[in-house]
Each structure stands twice: as structure tokens, then as C-alpha cells.
C-alpha positions in Angstrom: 102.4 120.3 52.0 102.8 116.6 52.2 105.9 117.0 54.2 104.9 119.3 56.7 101.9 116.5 57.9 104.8 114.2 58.1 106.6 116.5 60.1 103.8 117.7 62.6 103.0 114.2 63.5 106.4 113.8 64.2 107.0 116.6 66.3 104.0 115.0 68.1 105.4 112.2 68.9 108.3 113.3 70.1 105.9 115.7 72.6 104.3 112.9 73.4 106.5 110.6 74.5 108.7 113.2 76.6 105.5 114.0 78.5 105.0 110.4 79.3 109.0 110.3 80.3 108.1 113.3 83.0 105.1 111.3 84.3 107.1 108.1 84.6 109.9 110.3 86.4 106.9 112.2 88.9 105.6 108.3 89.4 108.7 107.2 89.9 109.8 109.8 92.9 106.1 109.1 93.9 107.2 105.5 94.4 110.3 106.2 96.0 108.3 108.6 98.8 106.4 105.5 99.3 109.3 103.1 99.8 109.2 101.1 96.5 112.7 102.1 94.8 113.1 102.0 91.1 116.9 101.6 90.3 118.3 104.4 88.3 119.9 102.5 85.0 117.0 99.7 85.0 114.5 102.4 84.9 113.6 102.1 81.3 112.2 98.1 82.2 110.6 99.5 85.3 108.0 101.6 83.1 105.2 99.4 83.5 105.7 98.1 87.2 105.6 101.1 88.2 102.4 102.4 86.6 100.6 99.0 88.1 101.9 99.9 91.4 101.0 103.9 91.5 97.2 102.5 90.6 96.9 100.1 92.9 98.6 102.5 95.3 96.1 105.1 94.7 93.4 103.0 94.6 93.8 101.8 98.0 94.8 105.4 99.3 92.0 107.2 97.7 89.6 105.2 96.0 90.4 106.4 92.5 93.8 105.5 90.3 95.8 109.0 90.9 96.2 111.6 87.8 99.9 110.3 87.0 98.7 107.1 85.8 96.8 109.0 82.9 99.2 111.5 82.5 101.4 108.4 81.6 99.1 106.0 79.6 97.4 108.3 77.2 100.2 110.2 75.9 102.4 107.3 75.2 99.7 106.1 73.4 99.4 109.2 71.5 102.9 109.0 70.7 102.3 105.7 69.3 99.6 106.2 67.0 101.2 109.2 65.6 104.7 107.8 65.4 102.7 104.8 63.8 100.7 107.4 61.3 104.1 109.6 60.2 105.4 106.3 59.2 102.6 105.3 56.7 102.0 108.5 55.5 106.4 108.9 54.5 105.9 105.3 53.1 102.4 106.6 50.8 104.2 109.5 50.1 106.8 108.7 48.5 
């Protein structure tokens, strides 16, 4: 029983934080539509410049930051805090 928490918060975090991936990716080619390029092998350190620049982007266009930008933000922080719960509960369970 123990395990299978352990487990299910880290399948969790693994869903998590490959949704976030895809919404950096659709942000990304959002971006590059727009004229701001995002260089293939530096992408991983391009994460957060791009997220600041798709809201400020959307802002401007619509009024209101676009649905990408949550699609990002909230489930890489889910992936955190669950990545960040599986840990403590392996380490208390052991």
C-alpha cells in the first residue's frame, strides 16, 4: 500500500512535467510564428523567456495572457510538488 502512493505520485510527475514539455513546444512554435526564434539545442534555458514573452505577447494582442502560458505554469508546478511529496514519503517510508 505504501508503495503504490509512492508510485502514483510518481507517475504524476512524470505526466506532469511532459505536459508542461508539450506546452513549452506549442509556445515555442507560437514564438517562432511570431518571429522570436528559440534555438533548437538551447531550448531547455529558453523555458522561461519564452513563457514571459507568450504573456506579454498575448497581453498586448488580446488583453488576457493566452491559455499556453497556464498550460505551462501550473503543471510544472504540479510536477514539482509531487516529485517533491514522492521523495518525502520514500524517505518516511523506509
Amino acid at each position: 500500500m505504501m508503495m503504490n502512493v509512492f508510485y502514483i505520485l510518481a507517475i504524476a510527475t512524470v505526466c506532469c512535467a511532459l505536459w508542461a514539455t508539450v506546452a513549452a513546444i506549442l509556445i515555442a512554435i507560437y514564438l517562432e510564428k511570431k518571429g522570436i526564434m528559440t534555438p533548437f539545442f538551447l531550448f531547455k534555458f529558453y523555458f522561461f523567456r519564452n513563457q514571459r514573452l507568450y504573456k506579454e505577447i498575448t497581453l498586448k494582442e488580446n488583453g488576457k495572457i493566452g491559455l499556453l502560458f497556464y498550460q505551462f505554469i501550473i503543471p510544472i508546478n504540479i510536477a514539482l510538488l509531487c516529485g517533491l511529496a514522492a521523495v518525502a514519503f520514500r524517505l518516511l517510508n523506509k
